[in-house]
C-alpha positions in Angstrom: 157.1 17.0 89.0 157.2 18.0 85.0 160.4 19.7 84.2 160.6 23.2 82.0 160.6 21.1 78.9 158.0 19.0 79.5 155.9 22.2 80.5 156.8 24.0 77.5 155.5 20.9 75.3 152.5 20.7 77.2 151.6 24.5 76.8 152.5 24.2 73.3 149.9 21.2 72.9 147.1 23.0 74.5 147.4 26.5 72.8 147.6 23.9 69.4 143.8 22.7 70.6 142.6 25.6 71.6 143.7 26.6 67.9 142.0 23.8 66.5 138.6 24.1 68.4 138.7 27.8 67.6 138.9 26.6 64.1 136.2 24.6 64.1 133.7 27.2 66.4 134.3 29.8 63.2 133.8 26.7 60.4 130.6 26.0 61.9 129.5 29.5 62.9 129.6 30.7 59.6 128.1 27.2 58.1 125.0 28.5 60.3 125.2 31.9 59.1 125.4 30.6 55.4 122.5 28.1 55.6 120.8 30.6 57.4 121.0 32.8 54.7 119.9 30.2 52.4 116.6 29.1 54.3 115.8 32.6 54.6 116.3 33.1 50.7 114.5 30.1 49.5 111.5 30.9 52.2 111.3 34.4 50.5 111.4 33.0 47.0 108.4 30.6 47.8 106.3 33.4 49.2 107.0 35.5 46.0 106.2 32.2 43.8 103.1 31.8 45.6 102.5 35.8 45.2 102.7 35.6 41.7 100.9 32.6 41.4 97.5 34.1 42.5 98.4 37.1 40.5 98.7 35.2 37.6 95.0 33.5 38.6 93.8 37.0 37.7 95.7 38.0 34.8 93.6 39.3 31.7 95.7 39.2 29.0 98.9 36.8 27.7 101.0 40.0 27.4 100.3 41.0 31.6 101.3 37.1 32.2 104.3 37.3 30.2 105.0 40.7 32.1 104.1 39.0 35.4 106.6 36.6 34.7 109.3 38.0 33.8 109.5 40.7 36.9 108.9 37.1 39.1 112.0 36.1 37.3 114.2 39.0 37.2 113.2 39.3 41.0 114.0 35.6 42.0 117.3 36.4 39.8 118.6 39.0 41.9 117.9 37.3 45.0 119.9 34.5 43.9 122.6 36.4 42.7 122.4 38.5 46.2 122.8 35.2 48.5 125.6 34.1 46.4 127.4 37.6 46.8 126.8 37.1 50.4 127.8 33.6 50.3 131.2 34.8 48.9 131.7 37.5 51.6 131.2 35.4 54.2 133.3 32.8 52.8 136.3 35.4 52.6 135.8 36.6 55.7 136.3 33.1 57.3 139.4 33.1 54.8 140.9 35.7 56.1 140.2 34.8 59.6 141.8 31.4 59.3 144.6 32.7 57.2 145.7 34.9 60.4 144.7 32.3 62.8 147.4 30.1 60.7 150.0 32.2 60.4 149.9 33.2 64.1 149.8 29.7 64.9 152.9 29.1 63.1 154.7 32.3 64.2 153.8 31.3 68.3 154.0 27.6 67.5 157.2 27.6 66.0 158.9 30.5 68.5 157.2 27.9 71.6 158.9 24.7 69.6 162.5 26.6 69.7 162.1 27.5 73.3 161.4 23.8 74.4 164.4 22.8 72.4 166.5 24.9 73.9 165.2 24.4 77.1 165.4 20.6 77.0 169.1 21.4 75.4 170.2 23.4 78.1 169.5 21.3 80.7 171.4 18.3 79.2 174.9 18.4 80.1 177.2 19.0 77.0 180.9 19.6 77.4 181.7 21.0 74.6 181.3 24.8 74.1 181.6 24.3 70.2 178.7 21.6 70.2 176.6 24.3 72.3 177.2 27.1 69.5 176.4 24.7 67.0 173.0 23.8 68.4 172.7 27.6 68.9 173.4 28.8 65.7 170.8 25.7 64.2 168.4 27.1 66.6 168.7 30.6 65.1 168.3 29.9 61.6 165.4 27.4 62.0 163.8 30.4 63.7 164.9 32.7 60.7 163.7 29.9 58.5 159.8 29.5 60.4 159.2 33.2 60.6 159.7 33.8 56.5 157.7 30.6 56.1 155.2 32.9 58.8 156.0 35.7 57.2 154.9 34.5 53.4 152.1 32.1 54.8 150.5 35.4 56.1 151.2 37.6 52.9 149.5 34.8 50.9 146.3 34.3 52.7 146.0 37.9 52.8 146.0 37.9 49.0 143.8 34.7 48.4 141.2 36.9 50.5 141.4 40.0 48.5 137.5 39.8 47.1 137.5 40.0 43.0 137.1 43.7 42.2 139.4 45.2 45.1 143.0 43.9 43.7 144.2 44.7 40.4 142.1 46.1 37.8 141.6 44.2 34.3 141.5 45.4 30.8 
């Protein structure tokens, strides 16, 4: 039979996993979504290519080809720019996802790693009250300490995913 401890550690381990393979479903979830994207893009660009291509077989003058090409290019130029702006929205996204995944992970990780101390602490047998209040007061301020690291962990992975143009406005 396990004791508290050893059931506290053990729940601990497995929510860590289950953090971890959630981790790696939404990394390769939105690697699909992202090649996906760019499949789709490249397949639309070669059917436009080919598009212009026979257009261009029946072209009368330089001046219509030159026309020709340049609405081929500014077309294939907005596509591109298009995937990459969904590119860098799916990339935040995933950003911000992990950055609360990680911050709730330390805030339940490190409240779950303070319980199984104390548990394991509690059951040994200490005769000394002082010694006790002294463990106490370490476990209090290493939970004081984890939930500002928590605490500023989340703040700054909600910034780094604040998409260019919706912060602060330049000169």
């Amino acid at each position: 039979m396990s004791t508290k401890t050893e059931q506290a550690v053990i729940s601990m381990q497995k929510k860590n996993l289950d953090s971890a393979v959630r981790l790696a479903q939404m990394s390769i979830e939105n690697s699909q979504r992202i090649l996906q994207l760019q499949v789709d893009v490249a397949r639309d660009l070669f059917d436009e290519g080919v598009a212009s291509a026979k257009q261009m077989a029946h072209v009368g003058s330089p001046q219509e080809a030159m026309e020709l090409r340049a609405r081929y290019a500014q077309q294939s130029a907005e596509k591109m720019f298009a995937c990459s702006r969904s590119i860098a929205e799916i990339t935040a996204e995933l950003q911000t996802e992990m950055g609360k995944m990680v911050s709730d992970q330390l805030n339940s990780g490190s409240h779950d790693m303070l319980e199984a101390m104390q548990q394991f602490m509690t059951g040994m047998p200490l005769n000394n009250h002082a010694a006790a209040e002294v463990l106490q007061h370490t476990f209090d301020a290493a939970r004081k300490t984890l939930e500002q690291v928590a605490k500023v962990s989340s703040e700054a992975f909600t910034a780094f995913s604040i998409p260019p143009g919706n912060g602060a406005k330049h000169r």
